[in-house]
C-alpha positions as CSV (number, residue, x, y, z in Angstrom):
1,X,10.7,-5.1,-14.8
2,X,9.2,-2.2,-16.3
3,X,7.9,-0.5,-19.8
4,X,10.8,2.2,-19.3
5,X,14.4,2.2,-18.6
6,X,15.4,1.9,-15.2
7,X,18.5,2.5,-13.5
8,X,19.8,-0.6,-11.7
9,X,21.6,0.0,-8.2
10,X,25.2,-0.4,-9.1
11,X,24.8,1.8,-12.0
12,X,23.3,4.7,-9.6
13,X,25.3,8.0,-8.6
14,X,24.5,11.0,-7.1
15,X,21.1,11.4,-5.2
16,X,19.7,8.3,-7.2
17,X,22.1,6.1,-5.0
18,X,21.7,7.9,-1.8
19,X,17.9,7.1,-2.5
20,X,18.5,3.7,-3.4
21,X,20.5,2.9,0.2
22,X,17.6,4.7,2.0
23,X,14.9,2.0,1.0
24,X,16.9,-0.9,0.2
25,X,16.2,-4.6,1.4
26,X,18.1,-7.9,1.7
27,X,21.1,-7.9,-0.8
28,X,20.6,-4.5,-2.3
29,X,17.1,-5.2,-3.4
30,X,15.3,-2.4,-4.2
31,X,11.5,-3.0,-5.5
32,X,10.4,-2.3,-8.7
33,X,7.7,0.6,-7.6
34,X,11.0,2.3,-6.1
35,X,13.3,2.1,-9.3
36,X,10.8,2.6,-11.7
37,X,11.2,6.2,-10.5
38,X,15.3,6.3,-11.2
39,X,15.0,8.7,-14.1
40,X,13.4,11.5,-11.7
41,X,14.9,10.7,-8.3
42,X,12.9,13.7,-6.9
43,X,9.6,11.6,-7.7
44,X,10.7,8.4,-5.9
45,X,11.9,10.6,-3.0
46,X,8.4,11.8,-3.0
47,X,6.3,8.7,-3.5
48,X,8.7,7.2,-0.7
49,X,7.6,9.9,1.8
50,X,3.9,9.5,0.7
51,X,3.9,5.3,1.5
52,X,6.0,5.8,4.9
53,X,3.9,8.3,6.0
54,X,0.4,7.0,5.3
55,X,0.7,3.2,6.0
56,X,3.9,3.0,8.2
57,X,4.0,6.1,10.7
58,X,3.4,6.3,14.8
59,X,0.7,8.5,13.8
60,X,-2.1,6.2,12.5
61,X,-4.2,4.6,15.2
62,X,-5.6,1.8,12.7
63,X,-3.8,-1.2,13.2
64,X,-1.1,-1.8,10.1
65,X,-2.2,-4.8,9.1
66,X,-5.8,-3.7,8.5
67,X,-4.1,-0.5,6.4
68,X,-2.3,-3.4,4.6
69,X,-6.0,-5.2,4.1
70,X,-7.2,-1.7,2.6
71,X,-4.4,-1.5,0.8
72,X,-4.5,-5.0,-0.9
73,X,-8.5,-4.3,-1.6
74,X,-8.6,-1.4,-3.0
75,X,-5.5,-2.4,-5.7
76,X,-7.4,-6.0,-6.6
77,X,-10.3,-3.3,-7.3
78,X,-8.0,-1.8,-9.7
79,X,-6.8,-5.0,-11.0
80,X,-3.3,-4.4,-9.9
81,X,-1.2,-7.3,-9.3
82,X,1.7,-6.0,-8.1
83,X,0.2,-4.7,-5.2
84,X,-1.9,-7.4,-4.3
85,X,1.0,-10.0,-4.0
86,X,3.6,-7.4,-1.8
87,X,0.9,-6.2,0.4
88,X,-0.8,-9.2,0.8
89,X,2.6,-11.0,1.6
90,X,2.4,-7.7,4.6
91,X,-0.5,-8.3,5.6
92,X,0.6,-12.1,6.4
93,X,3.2,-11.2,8.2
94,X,2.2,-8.7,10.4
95,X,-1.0,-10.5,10.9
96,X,0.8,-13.3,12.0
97,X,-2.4,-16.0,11.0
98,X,-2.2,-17.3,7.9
99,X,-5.7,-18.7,7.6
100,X,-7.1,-15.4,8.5
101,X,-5.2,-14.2,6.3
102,X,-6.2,-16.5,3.1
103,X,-10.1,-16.2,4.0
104,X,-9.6,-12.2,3.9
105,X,-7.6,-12.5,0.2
106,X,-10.1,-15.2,-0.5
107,X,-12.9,-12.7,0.3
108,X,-11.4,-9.8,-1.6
109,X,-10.6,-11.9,-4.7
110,X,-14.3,-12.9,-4.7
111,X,-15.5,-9.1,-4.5
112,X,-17.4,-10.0,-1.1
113,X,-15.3,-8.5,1.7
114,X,-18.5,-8.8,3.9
115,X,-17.7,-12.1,3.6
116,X,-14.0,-11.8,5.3
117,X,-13.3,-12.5,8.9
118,X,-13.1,-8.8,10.0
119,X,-15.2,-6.8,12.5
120,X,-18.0,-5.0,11.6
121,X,-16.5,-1.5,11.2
122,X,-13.8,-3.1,9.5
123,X,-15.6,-4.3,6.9
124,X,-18.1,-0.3,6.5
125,X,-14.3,0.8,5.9
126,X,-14.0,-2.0,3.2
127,X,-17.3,-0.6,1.7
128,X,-16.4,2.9,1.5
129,X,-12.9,1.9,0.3
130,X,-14.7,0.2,-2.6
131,X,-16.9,3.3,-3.2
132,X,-14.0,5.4,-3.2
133,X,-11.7,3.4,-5.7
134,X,-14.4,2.4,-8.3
135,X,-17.1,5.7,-8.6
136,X,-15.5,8.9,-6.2
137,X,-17.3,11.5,-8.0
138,X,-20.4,9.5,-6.4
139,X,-18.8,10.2,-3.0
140,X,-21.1,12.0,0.1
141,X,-20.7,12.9,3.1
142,X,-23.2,10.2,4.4
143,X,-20.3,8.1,3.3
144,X,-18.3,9.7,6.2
145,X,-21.6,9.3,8.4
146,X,-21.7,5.7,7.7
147,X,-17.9,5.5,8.6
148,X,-18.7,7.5,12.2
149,X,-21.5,4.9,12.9
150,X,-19.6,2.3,12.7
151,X,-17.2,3.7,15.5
152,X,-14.6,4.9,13.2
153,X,-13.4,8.6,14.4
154,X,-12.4,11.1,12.3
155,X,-8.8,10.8,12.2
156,X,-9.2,7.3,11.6
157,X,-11.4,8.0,9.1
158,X,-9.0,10.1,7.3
159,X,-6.5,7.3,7.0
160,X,-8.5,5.4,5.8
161,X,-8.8,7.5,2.8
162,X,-5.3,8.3,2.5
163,X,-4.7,4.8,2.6
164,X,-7.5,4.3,-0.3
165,X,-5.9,7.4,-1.9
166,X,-2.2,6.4,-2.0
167,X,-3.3,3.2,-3.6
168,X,-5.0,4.7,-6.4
169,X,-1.5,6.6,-6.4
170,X,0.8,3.9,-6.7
171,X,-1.8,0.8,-8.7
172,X,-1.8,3.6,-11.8
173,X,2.4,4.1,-11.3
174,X,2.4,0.5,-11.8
175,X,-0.3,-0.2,-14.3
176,X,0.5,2.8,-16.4
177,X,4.6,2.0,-16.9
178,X,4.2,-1.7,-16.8
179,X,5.8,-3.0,-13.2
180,X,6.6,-6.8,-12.4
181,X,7.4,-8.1,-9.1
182,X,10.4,-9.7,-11.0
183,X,13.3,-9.6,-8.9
184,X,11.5,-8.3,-6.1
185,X,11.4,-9.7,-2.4
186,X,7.5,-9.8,-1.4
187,X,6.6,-8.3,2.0
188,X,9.0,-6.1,2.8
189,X,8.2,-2.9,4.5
190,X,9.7,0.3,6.0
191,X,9.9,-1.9,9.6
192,X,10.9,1.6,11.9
193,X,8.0,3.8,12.1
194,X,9.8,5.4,15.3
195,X,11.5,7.5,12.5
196,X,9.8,8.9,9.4
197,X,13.0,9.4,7.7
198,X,14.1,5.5,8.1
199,X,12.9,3.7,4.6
200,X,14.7,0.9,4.9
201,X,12.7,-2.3,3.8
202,X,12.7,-5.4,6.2
């Protein structure tokens, strides 16, 4: 499951537990990027808030499913695994076409998401996602330009990089303490974005 001890969910007391009701799924299941956190509760609590509130809050005006496609590219840019197989398994569901959904994995896992059956301002935010993730220090503010061209505004600009940004986040929490998708149910998501303090997966 992980590199590091973990604390399972019927071995968890005190704040851990309470935690571990807050974003459980099916059966108890609580993924692996959650209870790698166990032995510091207070992170988890924090990286929770930080994913509900960037991908999965009334807020945002991008469509979920296209955060989910940002979110899916940027961690196969950082070769991470994990994150490609939940979020991609989001991405299908809430797209709700799986073909559509294939050709855009298909297209990311080729490096050519021009090539992915997205709109044309969907794919600038694919460009300057890839920017972002592989050389930041290179980043401009003709980057944000190209963003604005392609009829982006700038709140949605701004989730886009918080979307790019909690990815780099959570692909290095999962690369750096070694975390499988063993045990885990792909997909699942905090499904009430009505209420920011509502983590429970589904």
């Amino acid at each position: 499951m992980s590199w590091i001890k973990t604390v399972p969910f019927e071995e968890a007391t005190g704040k851990l537990r309470r935690l571990y009701e807050r974003v459980t799924g099916p059966g108890e299941n609580v993924d692996n990027i959650m209870m790698v956190h166990s032995l510091r509760p207070h992170s988890m609590e924090g990286h929770m808030a930080l994913y509900k509130n960037v991908l999965h809050h009334t807020g945002n005006d991008i469509p979920k499913w296209f955060l989910e496609v940002l979110g899916v590219w940027v961690s196969a840019l950082n070769g991470c695994a994990y994150c490609v197989e939940h979020h991609f398994a989001g991405l299908q569901r809430l797209l709700g076409d799986p073909a559509r959904s294939d050709a855009i994995r298909a297209a990311i896992e080729a490096g050519e998401p021009e090539q992915a059956p997205l709109e044309a301002r969907e794919k600038a935010a694919m460009i300057y996602a890839r920017k972002l993730t592989e050389a930041p220090a290179t980043m401009a503010e003709t980057d944000v330009e190209a963003l604005r061209a392609a009829n982006w505004e700038d709140g949605e600009i701004l989730e886009i990089n918080q979307v790019c940004a909690y990815f780099a986040y959570a692909n290095r929490t999962v690369l750096g303490l070694g975390c499988s998708t063993t045990g885990d149910v792909l997909g699942l998501s905090p499904g009430n974005s009505e209420d920011p303090d509502d983590w429970g997966h589904r």
